[in-house]
FIKOLVEX-365611 format. One record per residue (C-alpha): z, x, y; residue number from 1. Coordinates in Angstrom, 3 decimals. Each point is the difference from the previous one (the first is absolute). Layout:
N
z:x:y:num
Z:X:Y:NUM .
...
This chain:
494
z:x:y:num
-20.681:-51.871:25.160:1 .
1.758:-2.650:1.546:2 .
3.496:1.017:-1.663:3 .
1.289:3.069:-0.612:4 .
-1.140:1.716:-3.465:5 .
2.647:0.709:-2.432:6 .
1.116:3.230:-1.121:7 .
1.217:1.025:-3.870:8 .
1.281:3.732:0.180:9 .
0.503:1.784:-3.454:10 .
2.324:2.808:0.685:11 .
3.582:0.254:1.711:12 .
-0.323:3.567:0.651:13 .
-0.598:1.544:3.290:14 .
-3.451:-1.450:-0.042:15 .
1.026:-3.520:-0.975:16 .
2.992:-0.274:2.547:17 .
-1.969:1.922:2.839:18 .
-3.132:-2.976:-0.387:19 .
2.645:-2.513:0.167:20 .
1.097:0.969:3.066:21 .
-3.073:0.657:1.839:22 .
-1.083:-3.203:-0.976:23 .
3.256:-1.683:1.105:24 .
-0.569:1.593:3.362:25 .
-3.479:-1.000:0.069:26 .
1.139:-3.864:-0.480:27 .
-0.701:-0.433:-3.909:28 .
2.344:-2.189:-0.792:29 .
-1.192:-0.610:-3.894:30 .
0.596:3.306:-1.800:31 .
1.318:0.696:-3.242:32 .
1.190:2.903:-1.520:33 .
-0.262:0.923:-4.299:34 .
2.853:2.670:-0.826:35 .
0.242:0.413:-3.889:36 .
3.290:2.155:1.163:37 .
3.102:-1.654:0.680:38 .
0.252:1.674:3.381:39 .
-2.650:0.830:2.776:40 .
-0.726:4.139:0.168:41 .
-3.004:0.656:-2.778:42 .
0.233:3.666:-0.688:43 .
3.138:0.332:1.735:44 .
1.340:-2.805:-2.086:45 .
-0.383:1.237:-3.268:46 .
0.254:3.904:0.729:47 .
3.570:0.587:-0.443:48 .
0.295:3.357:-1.496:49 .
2.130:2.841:1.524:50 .
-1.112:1.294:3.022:51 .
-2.953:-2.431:0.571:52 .
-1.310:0.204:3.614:53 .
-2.746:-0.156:2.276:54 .
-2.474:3.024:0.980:55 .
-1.261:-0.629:3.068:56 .
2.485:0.064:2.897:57 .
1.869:-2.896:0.567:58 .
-1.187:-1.236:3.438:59 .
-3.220:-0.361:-1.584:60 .
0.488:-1.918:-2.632:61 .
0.781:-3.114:1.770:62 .
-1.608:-2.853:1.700:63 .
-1.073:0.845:3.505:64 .
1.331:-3.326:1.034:65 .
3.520:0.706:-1.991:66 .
1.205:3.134:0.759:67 .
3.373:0.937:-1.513:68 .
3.063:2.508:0.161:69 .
-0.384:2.064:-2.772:70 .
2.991:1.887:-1.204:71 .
-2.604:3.136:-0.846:72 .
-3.203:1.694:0.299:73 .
-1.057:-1.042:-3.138:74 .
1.277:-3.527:-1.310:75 .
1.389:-0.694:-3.232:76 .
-0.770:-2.140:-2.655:77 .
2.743:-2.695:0.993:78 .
-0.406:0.105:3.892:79 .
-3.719:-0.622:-0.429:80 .
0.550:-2.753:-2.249:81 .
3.047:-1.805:2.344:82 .
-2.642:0.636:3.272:83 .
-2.728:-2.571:-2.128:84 .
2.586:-2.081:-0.766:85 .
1.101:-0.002:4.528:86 .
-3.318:-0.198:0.714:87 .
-0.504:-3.384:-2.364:88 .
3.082:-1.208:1.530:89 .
-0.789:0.906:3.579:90 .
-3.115:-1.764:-0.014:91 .
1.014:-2.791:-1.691:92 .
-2.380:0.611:-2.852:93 .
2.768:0.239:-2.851:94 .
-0.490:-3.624:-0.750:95 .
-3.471:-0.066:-0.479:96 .
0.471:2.867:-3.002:97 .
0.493:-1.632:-3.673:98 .
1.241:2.912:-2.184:99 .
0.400:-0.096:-3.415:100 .
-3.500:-1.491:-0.441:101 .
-2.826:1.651:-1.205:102 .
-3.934:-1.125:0.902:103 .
-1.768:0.143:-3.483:104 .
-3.458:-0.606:1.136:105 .
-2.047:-1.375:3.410:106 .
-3.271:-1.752:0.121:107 .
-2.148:-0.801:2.566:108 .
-0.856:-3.525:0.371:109 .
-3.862:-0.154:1.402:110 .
0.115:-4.107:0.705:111 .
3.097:-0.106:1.429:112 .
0.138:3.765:1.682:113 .
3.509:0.459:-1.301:114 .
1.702:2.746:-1.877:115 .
1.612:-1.346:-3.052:116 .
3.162:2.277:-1.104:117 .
1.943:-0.272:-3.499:118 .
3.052:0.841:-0.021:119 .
2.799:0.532:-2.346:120 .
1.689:-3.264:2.086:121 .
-3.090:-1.903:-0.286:122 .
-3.650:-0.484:2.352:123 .
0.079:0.994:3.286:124 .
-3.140:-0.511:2.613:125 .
-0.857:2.102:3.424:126 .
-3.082:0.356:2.510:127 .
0.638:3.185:-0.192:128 .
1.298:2.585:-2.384:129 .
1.601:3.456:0.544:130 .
0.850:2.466:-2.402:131 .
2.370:2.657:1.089:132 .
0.764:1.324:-3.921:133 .
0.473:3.726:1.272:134 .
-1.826:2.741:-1.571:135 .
3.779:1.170:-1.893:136 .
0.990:-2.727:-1.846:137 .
-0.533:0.532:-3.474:138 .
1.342:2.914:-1.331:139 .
-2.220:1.718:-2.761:140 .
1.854:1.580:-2.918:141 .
-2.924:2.708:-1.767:142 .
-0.641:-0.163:-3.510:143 .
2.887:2.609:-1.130:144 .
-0.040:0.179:-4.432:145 .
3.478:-0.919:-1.117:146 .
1.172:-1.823:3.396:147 .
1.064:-3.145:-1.690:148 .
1.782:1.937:-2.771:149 .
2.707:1.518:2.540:150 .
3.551:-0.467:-0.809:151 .
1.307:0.018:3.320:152 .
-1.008:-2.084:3.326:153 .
-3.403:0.964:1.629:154 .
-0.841:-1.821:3.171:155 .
-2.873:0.178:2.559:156 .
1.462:1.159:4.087:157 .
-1.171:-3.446:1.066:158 .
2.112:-1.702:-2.481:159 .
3.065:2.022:0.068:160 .
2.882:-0.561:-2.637:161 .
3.144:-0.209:2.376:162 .
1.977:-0.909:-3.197:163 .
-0.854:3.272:-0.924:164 .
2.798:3.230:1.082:165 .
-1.954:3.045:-0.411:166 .
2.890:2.096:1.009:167 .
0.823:2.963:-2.836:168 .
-3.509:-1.293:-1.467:169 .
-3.110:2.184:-1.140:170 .
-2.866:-1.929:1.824:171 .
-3.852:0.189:0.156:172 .
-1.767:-0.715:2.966:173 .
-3.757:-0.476:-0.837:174 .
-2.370:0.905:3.018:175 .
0.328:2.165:2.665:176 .
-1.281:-2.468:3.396:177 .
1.153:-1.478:2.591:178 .
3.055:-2.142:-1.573:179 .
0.939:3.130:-2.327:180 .
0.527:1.785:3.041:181 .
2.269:-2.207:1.044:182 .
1.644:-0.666:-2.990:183 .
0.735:3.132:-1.045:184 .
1.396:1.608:2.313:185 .
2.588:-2.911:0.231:186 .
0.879:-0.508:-3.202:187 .
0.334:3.969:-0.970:188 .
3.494:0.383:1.242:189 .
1.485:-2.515:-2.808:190 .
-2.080:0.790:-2.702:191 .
1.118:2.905:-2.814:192 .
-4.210:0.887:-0.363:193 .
-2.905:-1.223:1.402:194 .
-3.297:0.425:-1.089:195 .
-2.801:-0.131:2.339:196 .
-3.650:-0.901:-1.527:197 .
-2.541:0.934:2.166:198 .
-4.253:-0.694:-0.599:199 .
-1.023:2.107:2.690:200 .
1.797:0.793:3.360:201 .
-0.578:-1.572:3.220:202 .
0.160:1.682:3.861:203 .
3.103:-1.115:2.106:204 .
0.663:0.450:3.300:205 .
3.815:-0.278:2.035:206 .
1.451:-3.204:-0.061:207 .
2.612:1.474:2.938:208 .
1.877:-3.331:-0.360:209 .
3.147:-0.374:1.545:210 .
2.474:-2.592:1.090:211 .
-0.529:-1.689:3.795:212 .
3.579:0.908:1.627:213 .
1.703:-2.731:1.909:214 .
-1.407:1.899:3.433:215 .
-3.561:-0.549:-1.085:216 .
0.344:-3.628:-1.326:217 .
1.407:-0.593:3.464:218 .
-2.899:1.379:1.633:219 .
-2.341:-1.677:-1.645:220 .
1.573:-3.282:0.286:221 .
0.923:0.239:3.571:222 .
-3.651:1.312:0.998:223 .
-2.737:-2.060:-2.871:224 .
-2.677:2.565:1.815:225 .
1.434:2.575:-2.037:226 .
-0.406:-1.783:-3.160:227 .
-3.809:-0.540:1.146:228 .
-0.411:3.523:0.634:229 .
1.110:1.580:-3.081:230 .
-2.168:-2.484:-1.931:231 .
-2.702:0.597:2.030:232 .
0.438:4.598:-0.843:233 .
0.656:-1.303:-4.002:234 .
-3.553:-2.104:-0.269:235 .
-1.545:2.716:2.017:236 .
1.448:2.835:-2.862:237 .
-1.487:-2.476:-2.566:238 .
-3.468:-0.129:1.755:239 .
-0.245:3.339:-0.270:240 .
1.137:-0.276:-2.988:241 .
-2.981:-2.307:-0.888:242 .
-2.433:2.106:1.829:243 .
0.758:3.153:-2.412:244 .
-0.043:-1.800:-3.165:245 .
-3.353:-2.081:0.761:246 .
-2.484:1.472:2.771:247 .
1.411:3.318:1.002:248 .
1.105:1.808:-3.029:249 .
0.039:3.202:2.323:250 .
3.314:-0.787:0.804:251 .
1.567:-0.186:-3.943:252 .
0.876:3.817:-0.069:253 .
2.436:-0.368:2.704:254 .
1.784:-2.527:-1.849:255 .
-0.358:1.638:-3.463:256 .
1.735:3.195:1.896:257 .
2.658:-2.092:1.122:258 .
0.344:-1.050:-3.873:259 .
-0.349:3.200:-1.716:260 .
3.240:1.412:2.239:261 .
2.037:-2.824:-0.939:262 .
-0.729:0.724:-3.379:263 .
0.435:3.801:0.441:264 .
2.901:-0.450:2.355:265 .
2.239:-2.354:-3.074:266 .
-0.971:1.901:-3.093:267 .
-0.349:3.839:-0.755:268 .
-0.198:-0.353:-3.981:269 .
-3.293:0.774:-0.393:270 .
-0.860:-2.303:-3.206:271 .
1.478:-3.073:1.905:272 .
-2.036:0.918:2.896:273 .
-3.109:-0.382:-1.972:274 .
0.941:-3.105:-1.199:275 .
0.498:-1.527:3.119:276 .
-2.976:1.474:1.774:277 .
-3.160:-2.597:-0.188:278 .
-3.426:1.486:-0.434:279 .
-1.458:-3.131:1.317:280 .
-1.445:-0.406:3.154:281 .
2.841:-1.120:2.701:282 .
0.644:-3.272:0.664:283 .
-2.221:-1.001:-3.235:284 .
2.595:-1.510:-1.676:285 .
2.733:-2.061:2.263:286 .
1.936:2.205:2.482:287 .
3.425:0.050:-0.591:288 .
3.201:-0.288:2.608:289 .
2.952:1.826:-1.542:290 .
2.745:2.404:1.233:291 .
1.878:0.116:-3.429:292 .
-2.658:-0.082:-2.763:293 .
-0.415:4.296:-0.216:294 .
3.693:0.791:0.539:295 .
0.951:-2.788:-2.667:296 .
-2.155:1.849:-2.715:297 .
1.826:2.978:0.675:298 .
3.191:-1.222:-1.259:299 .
1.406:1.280:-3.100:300 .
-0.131:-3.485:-1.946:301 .
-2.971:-0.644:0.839:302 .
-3.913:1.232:-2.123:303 .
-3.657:-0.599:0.938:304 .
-2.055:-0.637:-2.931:305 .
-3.676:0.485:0.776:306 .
-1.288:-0.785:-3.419:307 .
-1.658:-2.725:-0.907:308 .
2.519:-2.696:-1.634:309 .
-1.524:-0.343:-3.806:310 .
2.334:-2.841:-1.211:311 .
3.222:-1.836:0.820:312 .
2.762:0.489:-3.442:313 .
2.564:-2.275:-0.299:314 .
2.345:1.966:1.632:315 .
-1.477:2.161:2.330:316 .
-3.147:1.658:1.347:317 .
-2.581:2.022:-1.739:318 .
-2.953:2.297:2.129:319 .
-3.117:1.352:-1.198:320 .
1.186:3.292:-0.798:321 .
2.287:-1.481:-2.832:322 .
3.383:0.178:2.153:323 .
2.053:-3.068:-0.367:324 .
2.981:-0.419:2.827:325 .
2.491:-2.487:-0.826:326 .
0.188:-3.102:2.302:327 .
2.775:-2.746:0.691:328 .
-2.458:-1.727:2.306:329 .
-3.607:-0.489:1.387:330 .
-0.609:-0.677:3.374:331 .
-4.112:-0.895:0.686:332 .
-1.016:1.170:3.412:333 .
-3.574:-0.808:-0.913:334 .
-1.052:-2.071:2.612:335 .
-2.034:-2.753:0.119:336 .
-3.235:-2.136:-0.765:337 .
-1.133:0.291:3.137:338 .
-3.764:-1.072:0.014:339 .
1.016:-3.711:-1.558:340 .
0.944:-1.320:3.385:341 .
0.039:-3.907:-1.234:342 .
0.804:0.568:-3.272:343 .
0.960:-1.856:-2.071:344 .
-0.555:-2.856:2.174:345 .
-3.550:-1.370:-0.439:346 .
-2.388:-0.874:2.835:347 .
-2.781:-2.349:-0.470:348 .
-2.650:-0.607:3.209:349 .
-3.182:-1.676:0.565:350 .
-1.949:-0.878:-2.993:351 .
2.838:0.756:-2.545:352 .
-0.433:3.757:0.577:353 .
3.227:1.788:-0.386:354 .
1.182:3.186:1.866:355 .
-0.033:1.720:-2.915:356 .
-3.522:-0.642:-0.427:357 .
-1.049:0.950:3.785:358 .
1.367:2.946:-0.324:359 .
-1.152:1.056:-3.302:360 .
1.054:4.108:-0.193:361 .
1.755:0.675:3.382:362 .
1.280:-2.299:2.352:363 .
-1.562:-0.142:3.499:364 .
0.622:-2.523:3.194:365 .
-1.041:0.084:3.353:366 .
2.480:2.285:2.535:367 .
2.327:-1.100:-3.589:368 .
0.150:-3.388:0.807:369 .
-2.556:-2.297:-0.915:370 .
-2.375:-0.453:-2.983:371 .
-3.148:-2.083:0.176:372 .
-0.030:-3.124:-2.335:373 .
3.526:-0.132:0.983:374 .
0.377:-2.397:3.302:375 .
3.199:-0.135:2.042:376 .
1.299:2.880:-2.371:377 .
2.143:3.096:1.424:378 .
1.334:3.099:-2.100:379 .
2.735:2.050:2.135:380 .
-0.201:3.894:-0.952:381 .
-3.187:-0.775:-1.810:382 .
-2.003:2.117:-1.345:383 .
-0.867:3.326:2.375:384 .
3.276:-0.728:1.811:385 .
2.140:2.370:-0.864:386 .
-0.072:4.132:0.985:387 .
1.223:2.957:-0.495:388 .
2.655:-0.268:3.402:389 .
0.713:-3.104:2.161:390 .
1.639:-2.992:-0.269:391 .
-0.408:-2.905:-2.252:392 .
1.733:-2.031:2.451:393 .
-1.768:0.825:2.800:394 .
-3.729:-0.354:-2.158:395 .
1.723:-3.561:-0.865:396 .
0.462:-1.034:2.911:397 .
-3.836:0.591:1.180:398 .
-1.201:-1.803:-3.047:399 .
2.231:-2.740:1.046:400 .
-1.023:0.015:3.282:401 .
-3.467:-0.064:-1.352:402 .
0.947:-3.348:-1.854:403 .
1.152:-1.187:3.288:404 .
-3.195:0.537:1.408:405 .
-1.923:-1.700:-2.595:406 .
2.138:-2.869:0.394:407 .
-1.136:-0.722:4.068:408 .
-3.587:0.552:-1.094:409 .
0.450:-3.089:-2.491:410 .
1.547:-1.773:2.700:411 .
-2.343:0.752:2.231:412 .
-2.377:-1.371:-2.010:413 .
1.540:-2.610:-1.614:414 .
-1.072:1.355:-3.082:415 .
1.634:-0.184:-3.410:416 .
-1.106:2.539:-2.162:417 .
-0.200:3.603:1.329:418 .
-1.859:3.099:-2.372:419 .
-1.264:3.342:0.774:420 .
-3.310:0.357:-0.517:421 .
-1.062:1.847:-3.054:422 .
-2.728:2.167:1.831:423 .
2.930:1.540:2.310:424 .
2.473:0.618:-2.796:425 .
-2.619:1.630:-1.686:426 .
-1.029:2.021:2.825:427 .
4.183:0.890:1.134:428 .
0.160:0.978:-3.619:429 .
-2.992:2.374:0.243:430 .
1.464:2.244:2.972:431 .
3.379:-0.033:-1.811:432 .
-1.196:1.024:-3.018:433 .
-2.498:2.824:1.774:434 .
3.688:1.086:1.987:435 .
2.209:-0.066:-2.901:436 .
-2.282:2.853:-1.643:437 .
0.614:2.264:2.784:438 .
3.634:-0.406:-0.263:439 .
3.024:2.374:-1.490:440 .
0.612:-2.547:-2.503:441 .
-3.492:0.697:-1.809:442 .
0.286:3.565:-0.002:443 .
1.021:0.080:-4.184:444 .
3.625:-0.890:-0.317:445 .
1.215:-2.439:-2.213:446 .
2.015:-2.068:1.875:447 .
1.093:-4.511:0.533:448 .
-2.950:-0.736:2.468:449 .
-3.015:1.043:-1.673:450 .
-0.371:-1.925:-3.488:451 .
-1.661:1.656:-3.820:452 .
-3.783:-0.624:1.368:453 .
0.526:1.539:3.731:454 .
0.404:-3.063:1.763:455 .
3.044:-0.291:2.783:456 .
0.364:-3.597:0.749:457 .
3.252:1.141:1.597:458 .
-0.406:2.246:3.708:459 .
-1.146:-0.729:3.027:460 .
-2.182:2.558:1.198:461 .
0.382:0.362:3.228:462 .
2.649:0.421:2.509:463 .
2.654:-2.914:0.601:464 .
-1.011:-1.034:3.624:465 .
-3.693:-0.787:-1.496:466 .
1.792:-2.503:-2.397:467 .
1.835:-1.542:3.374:468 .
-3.041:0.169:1.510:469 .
-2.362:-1.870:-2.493:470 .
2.483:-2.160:-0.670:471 .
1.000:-1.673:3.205:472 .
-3.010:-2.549:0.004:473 .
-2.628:-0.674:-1.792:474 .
-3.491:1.653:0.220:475 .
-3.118:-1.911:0.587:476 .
-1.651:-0.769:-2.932:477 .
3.042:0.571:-2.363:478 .
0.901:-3.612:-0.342:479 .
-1.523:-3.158:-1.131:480 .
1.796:-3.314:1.010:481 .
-1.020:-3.202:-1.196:482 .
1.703:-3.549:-0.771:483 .
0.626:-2.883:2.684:484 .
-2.811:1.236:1.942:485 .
-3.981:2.013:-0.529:486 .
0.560:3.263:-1.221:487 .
1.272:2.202:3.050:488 .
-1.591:3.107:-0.346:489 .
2.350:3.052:0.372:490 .
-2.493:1.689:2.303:491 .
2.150:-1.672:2.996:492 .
3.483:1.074:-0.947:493 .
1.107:2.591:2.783:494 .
């Protein structure tokens, strides 16, 4: 190409911001960013609610090329959020972000090899198009009888009522995951009763967060090898992590012994103990990170209600046994719809095919980034790009780097138009699918990964450094680039 392509980037999350950069640094000059937020941060953004923070360790969930003084082990909500927001502004990317604005629909244009964007402030065209939507961005609220007819307010985590004082309130929390466990636990002290409504119980491990003193902050800023080291120990805890959840199950009982005692080490009432205790396989459903989850249901204002939830009354809650507990409010810590990826943005490729279409019952892309029939196209934590430990940031930051690497090869060629071939998705999507059977997430849980027919378009399979590792450049054969030139076959790619 004798210019440099242009770049459209749907997504001001850690994905969107983190591709702006890298491209910025790689001397694309002609990037835009879609944010239908009013501020940069995705998930961090709109996650608000009490106690909200990250669980992986904080060194870790960063850039490598931005690394930054965290005030704690384990960031919060609105640390992680202001640290997108100095990275934008750092790199001099914050410009090239247009909040507020919301991409409807994007087309590819065969005659002109452009991507064709609407928007809710009008068309918008790119070479190349990026989606960095985020796996957590639309929160799902389940099919509860009676939810509309609730007198009082009932709100989702991700869209938390701030106008709302809960203090002296009775208050439902529906779900019993990773942002209940959070929630709870901070909320609890203010509330006069709060009623916990669990499906089924998931494993936990020790968070063992704790606040960097001003001794350690100083270390780490005065020598960065420090920094570098304990990031290097936290992805080498979530490797093995990855190994024990994916190819060596062997080493699950360890960890499930580590989670029974925490368990038995919180709680000696014997009913709540069963409650808690999962009969699922460890590590089936998503691991959770919490010091304060077990002592929190201990507390004397606080119940665990294990039955199933039969219907929602106007004012309060009413189980399966026939017990109705009065509520003031509803908090939904149900998660979210987290195999749409795109949605509800549309995506139409060559020959009019949508991605919808493509990917018919589950949704499958090559190392989760590219699609055949859909040239110069990227997803950023696609599907298969997300696990059961690691960091999103970090796997972002490979796919990115991917990207990058796509981008030289079109150079290189002075090509226009760059696909993967529809033999090697097929073929990357055969050994993933033969290694997701084998994994802990397939042993008969019901959990957010694997969807109602048995299909997980969400998990890698492997362990993190294979991702880096497939990642960094592209394989021979993978690719097919055409335009300017003859077809270059992929073959020669290094």
């Amino acid at each position: 190409m004798s210019e440099r392509p242009s770049v459209a980037i749907v997504g001001g999350g850690f994905g969107g911001v983190g591709a702006a950069v890298m491209l910025k640094r790689e001397g694309y000059e002609d990037v835009t960013v879609f944010e239908k937020g009013e501020r940069v941060g995705g998930v961090w953004h709109h996650n608000t609610y009490p106690g909200a923070a990250c669980d992986i360790p904080s060194h870790l969930y960063e850039f490598s090329f931005a690394p930054n003084r965290w005030s704690r082990r384990y960031a919060p909500q609105a640390e992680i959020q202001a640290y997108i927001e100095g990275v934008a502004r750092r790199f001099g990317v914050f410009d090239r972000v247009r909040t507020g604005i919301e991409v409807k629909s994007a087309a590819w244009d065969e005659g002109r090899c452009k991507w064709v964007l609407e928007t809710s402030a009008g068309p918008h065209e790119a070479d190349l198009l990026i989606t960095a939507c985020g796996q957590l961005s639309v929160p799902t609220v389940p099919p509860i009888d009676g939810l509309e007819s609730f007198e009082g307010p009932a709100f989702h985590t991700a869209e938390w009522r701030h106008d709302v004082d809960l203090s002296g309130k009775r208050v439902a929390v529906v779900g019993s995951g990773c942002s209940a466990i959070q929630v709870v636990p901070a909320i609890q002290p203010q509330v006069a009763q709060l009623d916990v409504y669990q499906r089924s119980p998931g494993w936990t491990l020790p968070k063992m967060d704790f606040e960097y003193s001003q001794r350690a902050r100083a270390l780490f800023r005065r020598f960065p090898v420090l920094h570098r080291l304990d990031r290097a120990s936290v992805f080498a805890f979530q490797e093995f992590a990855a190994a024990a959840l994916t190819s060596k199950r062997w080493l699950l009982p360890m960890l499930r012994a580590v989670g029974r005692r925490q368990i038995n080490s919180v709680i000696s009432d014997p009913e709540l103990r069963r409650k808690v205790t999962p009969s699922d396989e460890f590590g089936c459903k998503r691991i959770m990170l919490t010091d304060e989850w077990y002592p929190t249901l201990t507390e004397p204002n606080v119940e665990l209600v294990a039955e199933r939830i039969e219907a929602v009354t106007p004012s309060g809650i009413r189980d399966a046994t026939g017990a109705e507990r009065p509520a003031d409010a509803i908090v939904l810590a149900t998660g979210f719809a987290s195999h749409d990826f795109v949605a509800p943005m549309e995506i139409t490729g060559r020959g009019g095919l949508t991605l919808t279409e493509e990917w018919g019952e589950v949704a499958r892309a090559y190392l989760g980034l590219s699609v055949p029939g859909f040239p110069n196209m990227f997803l950023l934590y696609g599907p298969n790009t997300n696990g059961g430990s690691g960091s999103v940031v970090n796997t972002l930051e490979c796919g990115i780097g991917h990207v990058l690497a796509a981008l030289r090869e079109m150079e290189r060629g002075r090509s226009r138009q760059i696909e993967v071939r529809r033999e090697a998705a097929e073929d990357f999507d055969r050994e993933l699918r033969a290694a997701l059977a084998e994994t802990v997430w397939h042993s008969g849980c019901t959990n957010w990964y694997v969807d109602e027919n048995g299909n997980d378009p969400s998990n890698w399979p492997w362990v993190w450094s294979t991702y880096k590792r497939r990642t960094e450049r592209l394989a021979p054969g993978a690719y097919e680039l055409t335009g300017a030139e003859a077809p270059v076959a992929s073959g020669t790619l290094g």
